[in-house]
N, C-alpha and C positions, 0 to 999 in steps of 0.2 A: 489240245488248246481249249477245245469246249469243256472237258472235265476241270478243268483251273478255273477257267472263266465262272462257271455257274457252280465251283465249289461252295459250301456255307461254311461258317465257322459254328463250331460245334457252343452252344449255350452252357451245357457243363462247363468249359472250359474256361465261362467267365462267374462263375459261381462260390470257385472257390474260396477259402479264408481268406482274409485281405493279409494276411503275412506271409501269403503262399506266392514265394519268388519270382515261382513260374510267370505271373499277371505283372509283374515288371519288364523295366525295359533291357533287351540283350544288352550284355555288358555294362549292367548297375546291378549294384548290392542296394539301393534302393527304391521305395516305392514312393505314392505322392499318399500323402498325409492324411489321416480320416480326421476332419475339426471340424466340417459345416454341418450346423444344427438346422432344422425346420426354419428356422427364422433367419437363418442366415443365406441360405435359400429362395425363400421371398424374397430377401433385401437385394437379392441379385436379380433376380426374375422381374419385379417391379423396376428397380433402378434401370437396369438395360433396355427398356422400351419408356418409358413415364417420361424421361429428358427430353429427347428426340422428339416425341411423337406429340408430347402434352406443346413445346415450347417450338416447333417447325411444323412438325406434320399440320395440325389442327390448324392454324394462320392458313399454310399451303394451299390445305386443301380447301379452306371455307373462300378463299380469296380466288381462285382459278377454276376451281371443277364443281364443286358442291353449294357455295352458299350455307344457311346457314341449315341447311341438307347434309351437311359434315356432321350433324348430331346422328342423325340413321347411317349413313357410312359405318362412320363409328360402331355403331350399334352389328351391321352386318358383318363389318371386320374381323367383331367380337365371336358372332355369332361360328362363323369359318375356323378362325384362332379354337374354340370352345370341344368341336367338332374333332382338330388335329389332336388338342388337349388332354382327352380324355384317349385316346390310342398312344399319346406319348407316355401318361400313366401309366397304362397298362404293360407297354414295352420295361419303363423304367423299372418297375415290380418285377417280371418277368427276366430282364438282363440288369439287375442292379448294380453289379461293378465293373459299370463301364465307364470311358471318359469321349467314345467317337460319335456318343449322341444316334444321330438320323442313321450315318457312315456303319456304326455297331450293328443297328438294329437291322438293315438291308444287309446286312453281310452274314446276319445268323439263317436269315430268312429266305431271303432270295437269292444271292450268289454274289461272288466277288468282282467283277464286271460292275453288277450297278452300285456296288457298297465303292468301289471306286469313286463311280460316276456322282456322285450323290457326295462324299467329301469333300472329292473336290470343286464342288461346285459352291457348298457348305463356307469352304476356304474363300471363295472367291466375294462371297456375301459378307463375314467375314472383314477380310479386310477392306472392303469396300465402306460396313458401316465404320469401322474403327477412322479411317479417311476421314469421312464425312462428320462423325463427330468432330474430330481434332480441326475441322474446316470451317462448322457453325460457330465452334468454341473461339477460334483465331477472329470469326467476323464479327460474335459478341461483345468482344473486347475491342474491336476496332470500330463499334458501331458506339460503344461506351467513351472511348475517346475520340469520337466527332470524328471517324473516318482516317486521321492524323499517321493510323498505322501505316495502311493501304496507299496511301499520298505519296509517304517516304519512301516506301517498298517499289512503287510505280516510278518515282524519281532517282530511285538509285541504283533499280535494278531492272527498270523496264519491264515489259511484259510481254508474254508468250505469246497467246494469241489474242488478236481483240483490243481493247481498250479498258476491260475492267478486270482482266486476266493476267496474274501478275508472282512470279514466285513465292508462296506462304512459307517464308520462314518462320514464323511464330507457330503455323500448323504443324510445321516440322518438329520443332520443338515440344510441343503439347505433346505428340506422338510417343516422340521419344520418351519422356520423361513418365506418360503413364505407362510405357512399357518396360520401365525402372519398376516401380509401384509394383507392377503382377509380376515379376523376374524374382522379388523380394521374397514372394511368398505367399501361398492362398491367405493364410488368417491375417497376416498385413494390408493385403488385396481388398478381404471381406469387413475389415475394420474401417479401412478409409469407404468404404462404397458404404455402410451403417453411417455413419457420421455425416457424408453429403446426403443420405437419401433422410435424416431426420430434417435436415434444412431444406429440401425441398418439397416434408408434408410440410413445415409450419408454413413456408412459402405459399404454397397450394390454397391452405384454410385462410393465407390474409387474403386471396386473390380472389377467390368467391364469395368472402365473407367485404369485403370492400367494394367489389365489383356489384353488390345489393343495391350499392345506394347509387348508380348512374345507367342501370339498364332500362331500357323502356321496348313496348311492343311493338312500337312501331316500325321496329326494322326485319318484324317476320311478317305485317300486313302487306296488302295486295300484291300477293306473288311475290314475295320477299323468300319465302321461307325454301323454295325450290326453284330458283332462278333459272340452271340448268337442266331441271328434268330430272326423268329419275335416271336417265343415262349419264348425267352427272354426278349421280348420288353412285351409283354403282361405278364408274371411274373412278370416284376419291373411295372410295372401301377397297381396292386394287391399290390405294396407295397408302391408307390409313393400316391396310394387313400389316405392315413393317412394324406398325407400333404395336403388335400383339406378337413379339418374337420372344418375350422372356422364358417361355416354357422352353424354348429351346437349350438355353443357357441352362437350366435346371437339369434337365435330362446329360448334359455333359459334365455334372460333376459326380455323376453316381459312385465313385473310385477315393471321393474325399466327405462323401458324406459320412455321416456316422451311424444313420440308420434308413441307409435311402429306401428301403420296403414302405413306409408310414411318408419319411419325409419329403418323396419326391410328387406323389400323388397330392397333398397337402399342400405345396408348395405352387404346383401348377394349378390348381383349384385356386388357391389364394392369390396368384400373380394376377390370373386374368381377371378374376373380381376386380379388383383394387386399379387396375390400369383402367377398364371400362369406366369404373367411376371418374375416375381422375378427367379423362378426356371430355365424358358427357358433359361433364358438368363444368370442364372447363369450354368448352365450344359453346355451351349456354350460354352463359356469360360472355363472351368474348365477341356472338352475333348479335348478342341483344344489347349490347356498350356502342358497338362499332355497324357500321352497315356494310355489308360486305365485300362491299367493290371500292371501300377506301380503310381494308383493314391494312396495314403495312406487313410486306412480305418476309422483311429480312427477322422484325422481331417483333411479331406482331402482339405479345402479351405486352411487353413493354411500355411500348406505342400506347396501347387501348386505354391506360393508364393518364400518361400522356395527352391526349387528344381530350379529358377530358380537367385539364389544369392539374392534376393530383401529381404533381413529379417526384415526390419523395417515395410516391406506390411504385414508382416506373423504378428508383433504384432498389427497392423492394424485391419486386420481381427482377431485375436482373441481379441480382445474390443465388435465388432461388436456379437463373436461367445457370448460371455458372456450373452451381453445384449440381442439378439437373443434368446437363449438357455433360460435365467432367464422368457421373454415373455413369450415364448411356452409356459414353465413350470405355471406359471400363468395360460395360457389358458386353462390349462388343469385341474389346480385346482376350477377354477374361477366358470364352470357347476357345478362340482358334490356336490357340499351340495345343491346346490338348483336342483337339481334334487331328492336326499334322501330328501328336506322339502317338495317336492308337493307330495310324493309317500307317507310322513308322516303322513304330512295335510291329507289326503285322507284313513287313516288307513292301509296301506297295508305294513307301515312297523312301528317299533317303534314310539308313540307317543311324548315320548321326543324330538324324533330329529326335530320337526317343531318347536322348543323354537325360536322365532327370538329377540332379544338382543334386550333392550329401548334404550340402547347407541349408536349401533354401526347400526340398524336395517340389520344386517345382520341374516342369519341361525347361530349360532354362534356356535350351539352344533353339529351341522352338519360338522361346517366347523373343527371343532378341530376333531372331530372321523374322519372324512376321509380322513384329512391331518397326523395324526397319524398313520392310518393305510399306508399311502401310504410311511410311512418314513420309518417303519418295511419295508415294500418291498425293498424298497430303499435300506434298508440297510442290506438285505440277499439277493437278487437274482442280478446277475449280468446284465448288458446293453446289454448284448447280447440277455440271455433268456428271457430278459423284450420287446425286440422287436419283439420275432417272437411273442408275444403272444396279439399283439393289435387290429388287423383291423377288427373283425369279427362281433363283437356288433356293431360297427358303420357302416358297410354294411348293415346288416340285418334290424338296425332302418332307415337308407335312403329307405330299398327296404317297410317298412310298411309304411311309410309317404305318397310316391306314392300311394301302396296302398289304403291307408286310402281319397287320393284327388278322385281315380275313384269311390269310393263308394259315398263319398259326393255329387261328381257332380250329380249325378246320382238318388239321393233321394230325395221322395218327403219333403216340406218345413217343414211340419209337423212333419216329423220324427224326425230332427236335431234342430230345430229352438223353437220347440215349449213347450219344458220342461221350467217349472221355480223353482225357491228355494222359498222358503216361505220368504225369505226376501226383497222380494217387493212388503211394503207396498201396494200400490196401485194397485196392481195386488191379493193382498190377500180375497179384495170384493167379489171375483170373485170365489174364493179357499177355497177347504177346505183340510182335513188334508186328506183323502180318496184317495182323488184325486191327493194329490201330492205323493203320495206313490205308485201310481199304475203308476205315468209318471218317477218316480222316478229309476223303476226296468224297464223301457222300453228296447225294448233290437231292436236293429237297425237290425241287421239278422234275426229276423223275422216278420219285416215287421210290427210291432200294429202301428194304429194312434193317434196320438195325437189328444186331444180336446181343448188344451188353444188355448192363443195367443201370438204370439213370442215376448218373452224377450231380442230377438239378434238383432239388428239394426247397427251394425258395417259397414256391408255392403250394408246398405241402400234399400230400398224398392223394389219392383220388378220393373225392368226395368229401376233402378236408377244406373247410373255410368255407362254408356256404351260408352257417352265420355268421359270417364277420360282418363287422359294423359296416368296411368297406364294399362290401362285394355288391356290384348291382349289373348283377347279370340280365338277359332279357328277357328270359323267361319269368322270371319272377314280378318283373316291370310290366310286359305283357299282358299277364296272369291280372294285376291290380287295375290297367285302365282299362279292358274287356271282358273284365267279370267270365258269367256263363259261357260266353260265347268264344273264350279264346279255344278250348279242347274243340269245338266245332272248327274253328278256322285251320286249326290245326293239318285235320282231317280233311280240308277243304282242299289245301296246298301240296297235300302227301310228306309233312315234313314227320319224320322219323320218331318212334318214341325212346320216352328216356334212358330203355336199355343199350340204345344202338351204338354202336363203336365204331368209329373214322377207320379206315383202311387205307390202303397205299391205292387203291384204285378211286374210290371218294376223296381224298387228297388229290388227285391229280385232276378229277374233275373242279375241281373248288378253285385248283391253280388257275386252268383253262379259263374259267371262266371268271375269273377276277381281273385276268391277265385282258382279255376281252373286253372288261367293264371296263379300266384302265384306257383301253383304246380309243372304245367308241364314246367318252364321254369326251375326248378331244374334235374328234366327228361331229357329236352331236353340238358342242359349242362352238364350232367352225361352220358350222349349217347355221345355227341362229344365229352367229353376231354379223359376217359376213353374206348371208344369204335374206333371213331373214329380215336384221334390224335396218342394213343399208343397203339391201335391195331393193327391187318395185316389180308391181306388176306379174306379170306370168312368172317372173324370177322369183319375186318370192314367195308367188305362193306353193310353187312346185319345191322347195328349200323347206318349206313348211312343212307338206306332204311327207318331203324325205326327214326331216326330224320327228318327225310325231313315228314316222317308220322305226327309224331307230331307238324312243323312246320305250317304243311296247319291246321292242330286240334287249334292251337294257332291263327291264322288268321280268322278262326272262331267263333271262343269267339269276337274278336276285330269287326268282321260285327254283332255279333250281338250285342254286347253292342253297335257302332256306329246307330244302330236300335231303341233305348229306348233312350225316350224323356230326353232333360236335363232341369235340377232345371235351374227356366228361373234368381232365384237372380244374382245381378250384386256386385262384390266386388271392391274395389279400386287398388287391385292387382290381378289378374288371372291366372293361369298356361296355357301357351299357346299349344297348339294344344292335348285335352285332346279328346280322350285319349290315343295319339298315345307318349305324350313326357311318363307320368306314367310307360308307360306299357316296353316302352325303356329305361327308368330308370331300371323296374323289371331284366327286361334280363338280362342289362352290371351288373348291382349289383351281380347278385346270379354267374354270369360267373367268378366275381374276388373274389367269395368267395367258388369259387369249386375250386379255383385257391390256394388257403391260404395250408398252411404245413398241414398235419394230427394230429402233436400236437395240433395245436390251436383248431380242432375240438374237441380234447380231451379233452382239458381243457375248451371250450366250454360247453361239457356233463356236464363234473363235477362242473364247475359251475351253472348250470342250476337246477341241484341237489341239491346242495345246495340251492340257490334259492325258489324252491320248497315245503323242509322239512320246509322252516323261512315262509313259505305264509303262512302254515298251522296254524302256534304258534300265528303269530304275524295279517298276513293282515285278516284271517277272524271277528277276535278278533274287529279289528282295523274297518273295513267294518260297522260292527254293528254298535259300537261308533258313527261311524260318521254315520247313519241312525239314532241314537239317538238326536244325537244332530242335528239332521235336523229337527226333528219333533217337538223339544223344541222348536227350535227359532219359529217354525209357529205358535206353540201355544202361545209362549209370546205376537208374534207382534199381534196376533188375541186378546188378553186381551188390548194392549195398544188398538187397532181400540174400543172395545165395551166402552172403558173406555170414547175416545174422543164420 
C-alpha cells in the first residue's frame, strides 16, 4: 500500500511524440488535437480570470473587505499568482504533454496519494467556478431586466431556502449550453472564447477611458483609501487570488498545444501581466467614480456608470460584463474534464471518463458529466454560497507545484529522467518486462536508482541551454545583483561548487526538508494570524517568541538545502531564483489559505472525504488496470521486435 501510494509516474512517459498511442486514452484510437497557438493560450489564460474577477471580484472586494485598498490586494494577489507562475512554467517545460495540470505535475514528483488529493480537489474548484460563473451570468441578465427573472422564478417555483434563494433555471441553462460549446471541440471552444475576450478589451478601454471624465480624489482623502486596514487589504488579496488562476488553465492544455516548450511559459507571463493591468486600473477608476461603501454589490461596473447619469455607459459595460462573464465561465469549464481524463487515463478515477470523442477529439464524457454536474450546482446553490466556497484547492495546488520544482531541482537525473514505458521500441533492446516493473513502482522519497537511460530530452542534455533567451537560473540572477560578493556568500553558506552532483542521499535531504518547510510554514502562519494578530497580552507575545522561533527553524531548512548540489540539466524555461522564489511561493499561499472562512475548510474536509471513500472503489481498481495494460504493450512490442 505505501509503494502505490507514494509511486510517481515516470516524466519519460509523458514526453513522448504526440502520435504516440500510448499518451491516449485506453480504448481510443484517438488523441486530443494539437491547434492552440501562443495566443490562443493567453486568450484562455486572460479570458478565465479578467470576467470574474475585473466584473465581481474588484466591486466584492472594494465594497466589503478593502476599500479602495483592493488596488494593493490586487497588486499582492498578483504578486502570490507571479510566484506559483514562474514554477507552473517551469513544470509545463519540464512535463509538456500533459492535460492534469497541478494533478501531472504532483504525480511525477511526489507520489500518487497527493497527485490524487490535488485533482481532486482541482475538480472541486473547478466546478465550483464554472457554478458560479453560469450564477453571476443568470443574475446579469436578471439585474438587466429589472429583476423580472428572479420575481417569476420565485413566484412559480418558490424557493429553497430563505427569501432571495430560488431555483436558477436560466443558470442551468447557461451551464449546459456552454458545456455544448467545449463538447464541440477545443478550436471551437478557443474561437468563441477569442471573439468575447476581443469585446471585452474594447469594453475595458471604453470603461477607463470614460470613467476620466467623473473621477475625483476625494473618495481616497482622509482615510478613504484604507478604510479596513491593512488586514483588510490582506482579506481581499485571499479573495482577489481567484482572479489570477489563468496560468492554471494554460498548464492543462499542454496535450493540444502546438508548441507548449516556448508557448506555455509565454502564455503564463503574458496572462498574469494583462489581468494585473486590467484589474488595477479598473479598481482605479471604479473607487475614485464611486465611494466605497455605496459601490453596488451585484454589478458594481455597471452601476458606477449609472450613479453618475451616463446609462447608455451602464449598457456598454453590461455587453462587455456578458461577454466577460460567458469567457470566465468557459475558463473554468474548459480545465476540468481534462483534468478527470488524465486522472482517468491514469486509473484513479472511472475508466470511462478518458473516452475521448473520433469527432470532436475532445474528453467528451468528461466534458458532459462535469458540465451537468456543475449546472445542478448552478441551479440549487446560490452566487453568494458558491463564492465563498472556491479558492482553497487552487492554493493548496499552486503551494504543491512550488513544491514539487524544489524537489526536482534537487534530484539526481536518474531519479526523474530515467523511467521509461515499454513503448519505446528502441529502447525495448535494452528492457525487459522485470525491469520495467521495478522502475515502474520507483518512488522519488526514497531515494532508489534508476538503471536505464533517459527517455526525456525536452530539456536538452547536460549543460545544454544555458544561453537560451529563456533560461534564468539563479545563479546567474545572483551573480548580476551581488557583483564581487556573491562567490564570497557562497563560501559563507557552504553551498556546493559547480562541479557537484545531487545523489539519492542529497535528494533525500532536499525532500526532508522541503517536506518540513511545507509544514512549518502552516505553524508559523497559525502562530501569527491566531496567536499573534488576535491575541493579547502574555498570549501574544509568547505566539511571537514561538514564531520568530520557527522563522530562524525555516531559514535553516533554506541553508541547508541552498548546501545540496543542484541537477546541473538546463531547460528552456527555468524558475528563477530556486529556491528562494518556491519556498516564497509556500509562505504567501498557505498565509491566504489560513486567511479563507472556516466553512471552506469545512467543506474542504468533506470533500476530501468524499474523495477518499471513490480512491478506494475506483483508483486502486483503476491503478492496477493500468499496470496491466503497461505490461501488455511491452510484451506485444517485445513479439513485434522478435518477429522483425
Amino acid at each position: 500500500m505505501s509503494s502505490r501510494l507514494l509511486r510517481t509516474k515516470p516524466v519519460g512517459a509523458m514526453a513522448h511524440d504526440a502520435n504516440d498511442l500510448t499518451d491516449m486514452a485506453e480504448g481510443s484510437a484517438v488523441g486530443l488535437a494539437k491547434v492552440l497557438t501562443t495566443v490562443d493560450l493567453v486568450s484562455l489564460g486572460v479570458g478565465s480570470c479578467v470576467g470574474t474577477g475585473m466584473y465581481v471580484v474588484a466591486g466584492l472586494v472594494a465594497k466589503a473587505m478593502a476599500g479602495p485598498g483592493v488596488i494593493l490586494s490586487f497588486i499582492i494577489a498578483a504578486v502570490a499568482s507571479v510566484l506559483s507562475g514562474v514554477c507552473y512554467a517551469e513544470f509545463g517545460v519540464r512535463v509538456p504533454k500533459t492535460t492534469g495540470s497541478a494533478y501531472t505535475y504532483s504525480y511525477v514528483t511526489v507520489g500518487e496519494f497527493v497527485a490524487f488529493f490535488i485533482g481532486w480537489n482541482l475538480i472541486l474548484e473547478y466546478l465550483i467556478g464554472t457554478a458560479a460563473g453560469a450564477s453571476a451570468l443568470s443574475s446579469m441578465f436578471d439585474s438587466l431586466a429589472n429583476h423580472s427573472i428572479s420575481n417569476y422564478m420565485i413566484t412559480h417555483l418558490g424557493t429553497l431556502r430563505g427569501e432571495d434563494t430560488y431555483p436558477d433555471l436560466l443558470a442551468l441553462f447557461i451551464a449546459l449550453l456552454v458545456t455544448v460549446i467545449i463538447a464541440l471541440g477545443v478550436r471551437n471552444s478557443v474561437g468563441f472564447n477569442n471573439v468575447l475576450n476581443v469585446v471585452n478589451l474594447v469594453v475595458w478601454v471604453f470603461m477607463i477611458i470614460a470613467g476620466l471624465f467623473f473621477i475625483t480624489a476625494r473618495n481616497w482623502e482622509g482615510g478613504r483609501f484604507l478604510p479596513y486596514g491593512w488586514s483588510g487589504v490582506m482579506q481581499g488579496a485571499a479573495t482577489c487570488f481567484y482572479a489570477f488562476i489563468g496560468f492554471d488553465i494554460i498548464a492543462t492544455t499542454g496535450e493540444e498545444a502546438k508548441n507548449p516548450n516556448t508557448s506555455i511559459p509565454y502564455a503564463i507571463t503574458a496572462s498574469l501581466v494583462t489581468c494585473l493591468t486590467a484589474y488595477v486600473s479598473v479598481s482605479v477608476i471604479l473607487t475614485l467614480m464611486v465611494p466605497y461603501n455605496l459601490i453596488d454589490g451585484s454589478a458594481p461596473l455597471m452601476e458606477m456608470f449609472a450613479d453618475h447619469g451616463f446609462v447608455w455607459g451602464k449598457y456598454v459595460v453590461a455587453m462587455g460584463s456578458i461577454a466577460g462573464l460567458t469567457v470566465s465561465l468557459l475558463g473554468s469549464l474548459f480545465p476540468m474534464p481534462r483534468v478527470i481524463y488524465a486522472m482517468a487515463r491514469d486509473g484513479l478515477l472511472f475508466r470511462f471518463l478518458s473516452h475521448v470523442s473520433a469527432l470532436t477529439h475532445t474528453p467528451a464524457v468528461a466534458c458532459v458529466v462535469s458540465g451537468t454536474l456543475a449546472a445542478i450546482l448552478a441551479l440549487l446553490v446560490s452566487l453568494r454560497d458558491l463564492i465563498e466556497m472556491m479558492s482553497i484547492g487552487t492554493l493548496l495546488a499552486y503551494t504543491l507545484v512550488s513544491v514539487c520544482i524544489l524537489l526536482l531541482r534537487y534530484q539526481p537525473d536518474e531519479q526523474t529522467d530515467t523511467h521509461q514505458y515499454g513503448d519505446d521500441v528502441d529502447g525495448l533492446k535494452h528492457q525487459d518486462v522485470g525491469a520495467s516493473d521495478t522502475k515502474d513502482d520507483q518512488m522519488l522519497i526514497d531515494g532508489a536508482d534508476g538503471d536505464g537511460s533517459s527517455s526525456y530530452h525536452t530539456g536538452g542534455n547536460q549543460g545544454e541551454g544555458d544561453d537560451s533567451q529563456f533560461h534564468t537560473g539563479h545563479a546567474s540572477l545572483l551573480k548580476r545583483l551581488l557583483g564581487g560578493h556573491y562567490y564570497t556568500l557562497r563560501m559563507r553558506l557552504g553551498m556546493p561548487d559547480a562541479s557537484a552532483r545531487p545523489t539519492p542521499t542529497t535528494g533525500r535531504t532536499v525532500t526532508r526538508c522541503t517536506l518540513l518547510l511545507f509544514l512549518m510554514s502552516f505553524l508559523l502562519w497559525s502562530t501569527i494570524i491566531f496567536g499573534v494578530e488576535q491575541g493579547s497580552g502574555v498570549g501574544a507575545a509568547f505566539s511571537g517568541i514561538t514564531a520568530a522561533l520557527m522563522a530562524g527553524s525555516m531559514a535553516k531548512l533554506m541553508i541547508t538545502i541552498l548546501q545540496q548540489p543542484e541537477s546541473p540539466r538546463r531547460l528552456p524555461y527555468m524558475a528563477p531564483c530556486v529556491p528562494f522564489v518556491p519556498a516564497a511561493a509556500i509562505l504567501v499561499n498557505t498565509y491566504l489559505m489560513l486567511k479563507l472562512s472556516p466553512l471552506t475548510w469545512i467543506r474542504f474536509t468533506i470533500w476530501c472525504i468524499i474523495g477518499e471513500s471513490h480512491s478506494t472503489s475506483a483508483g486502486v481498481k483503476g491503478s492496477s488496470s493500468t499496470q496491466m495494460m503497461h505490461h501488455v504493450k511491452i510484451i506485444r512490442h517485445s513479439v513485434v521486435l522478435s518477429d522483425c
